[in-house]
matplotlib code that plots the C-alpha trace (Angstrom):
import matplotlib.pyplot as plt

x = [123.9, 121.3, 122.0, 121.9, 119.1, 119.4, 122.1, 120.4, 121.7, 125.2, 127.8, 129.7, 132.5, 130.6, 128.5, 131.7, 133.3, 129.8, 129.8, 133.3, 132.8, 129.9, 131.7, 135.0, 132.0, 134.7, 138.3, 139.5, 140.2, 143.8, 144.1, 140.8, 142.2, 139.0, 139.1, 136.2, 134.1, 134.4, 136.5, 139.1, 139.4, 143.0, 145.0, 142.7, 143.2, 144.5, 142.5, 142.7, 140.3, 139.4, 139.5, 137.7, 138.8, 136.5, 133.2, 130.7, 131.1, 127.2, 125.7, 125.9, 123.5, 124.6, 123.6, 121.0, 121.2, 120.1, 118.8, 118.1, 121.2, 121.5, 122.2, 125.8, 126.5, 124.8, 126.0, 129.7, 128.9, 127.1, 130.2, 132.7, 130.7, 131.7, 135.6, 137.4, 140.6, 141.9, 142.5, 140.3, 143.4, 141.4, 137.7, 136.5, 134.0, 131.3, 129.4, 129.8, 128.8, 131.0, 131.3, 134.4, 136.5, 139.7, 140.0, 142.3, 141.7, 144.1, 144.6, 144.9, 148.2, 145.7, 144.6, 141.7, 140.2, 139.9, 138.2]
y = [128.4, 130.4, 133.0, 131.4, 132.8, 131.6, 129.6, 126.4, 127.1, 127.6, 124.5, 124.5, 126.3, 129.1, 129.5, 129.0, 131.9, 134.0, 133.6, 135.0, 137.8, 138.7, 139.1, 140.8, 143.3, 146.0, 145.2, 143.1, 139.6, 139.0, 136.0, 133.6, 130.9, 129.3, 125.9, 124.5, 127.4, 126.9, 129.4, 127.3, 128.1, 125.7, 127.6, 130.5, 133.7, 136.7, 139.0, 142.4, 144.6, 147.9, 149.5, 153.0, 154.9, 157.3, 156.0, 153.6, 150.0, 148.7, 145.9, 143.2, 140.0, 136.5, 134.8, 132.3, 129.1, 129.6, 133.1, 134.7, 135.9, 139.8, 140.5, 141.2, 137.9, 136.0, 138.3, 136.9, 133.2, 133.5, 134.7, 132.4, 129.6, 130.1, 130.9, 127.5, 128.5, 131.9, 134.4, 137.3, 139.6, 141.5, 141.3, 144.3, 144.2, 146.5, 145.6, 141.6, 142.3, 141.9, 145.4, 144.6, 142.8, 142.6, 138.9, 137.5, 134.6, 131.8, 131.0, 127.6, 128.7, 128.7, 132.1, 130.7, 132.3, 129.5, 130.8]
z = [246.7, 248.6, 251.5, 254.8, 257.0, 260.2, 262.4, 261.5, 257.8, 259.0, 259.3, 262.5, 261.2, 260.5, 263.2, 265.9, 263.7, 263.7, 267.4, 267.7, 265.8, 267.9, 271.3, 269.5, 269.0, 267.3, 265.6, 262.7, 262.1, 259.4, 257.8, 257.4, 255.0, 252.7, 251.5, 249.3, 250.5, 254.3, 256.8, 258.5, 262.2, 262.7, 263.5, 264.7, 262.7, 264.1, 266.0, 266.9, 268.9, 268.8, 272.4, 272.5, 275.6, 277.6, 275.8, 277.0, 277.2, 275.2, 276.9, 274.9, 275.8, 274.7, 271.8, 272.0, 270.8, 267.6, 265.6, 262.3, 260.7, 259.7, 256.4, 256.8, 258.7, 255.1, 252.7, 254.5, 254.3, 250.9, 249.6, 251.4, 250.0, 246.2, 247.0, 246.5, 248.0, 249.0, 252.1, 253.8, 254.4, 256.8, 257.8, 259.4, 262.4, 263.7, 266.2, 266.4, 262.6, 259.5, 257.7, 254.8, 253.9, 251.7, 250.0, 247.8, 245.7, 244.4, 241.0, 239.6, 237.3, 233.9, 234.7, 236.1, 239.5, 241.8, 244.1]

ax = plt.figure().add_subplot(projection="3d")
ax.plot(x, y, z, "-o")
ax.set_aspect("equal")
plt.show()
């Protein structure tokens, strides 16, 4: 499967999720269940924001309707896509932006990786 390039690649899943992570802006998201390569937003996964006292607040503008992924954003979904069942334990965020990630991947019992 190719890297997505913009938010017309994206199924809705993904770009609902990319739009989340944009206005957490810093923080962490626990517990994004994949099935068949998708993230699965029911129930939500936890969030949790970093709060920075005594800096500056950045301006951030809105999204438009559609735009060109950065490379961290497809470099996520690319790698979503080929995980057929498994669990991002955490997924860092910097700046609305994916930065790492810890994943764990389900086995089918044959020592075969799933996901």
């Amino acid at each position: 499967m190719t890297k997505p390039q913009s938010t017309t690649d994206l199924v809705p899943s993904e770009e609902r999720f990319m739009r989340a992570l944009h206005r957490l802006w810093f923080g962490r998201i626990e517990h994004l269940r994949i099935q068949r390569g998708e993230v699965v937003l029911e129930p939500w996964p936890t969030t949790v924001r970093d709060v920075k006292f005594g800096s500056d607040s950045p301006v951030r503008s809105e999204l438009p309707e559609t735009f060109e992924l950065k490379l961290q954003g497809a470099e996520l979904f690319e790698y979503v896509r080929e995980v057929d069942a498994g669990e991002i334990r955490t997924l860092e965020i910097r700046h609305g932006l994916p930065f790492s990630m810890e994943i764990e991947h389900r086995h089918d019992g044959n020592g075969g990786q799933r996901g």
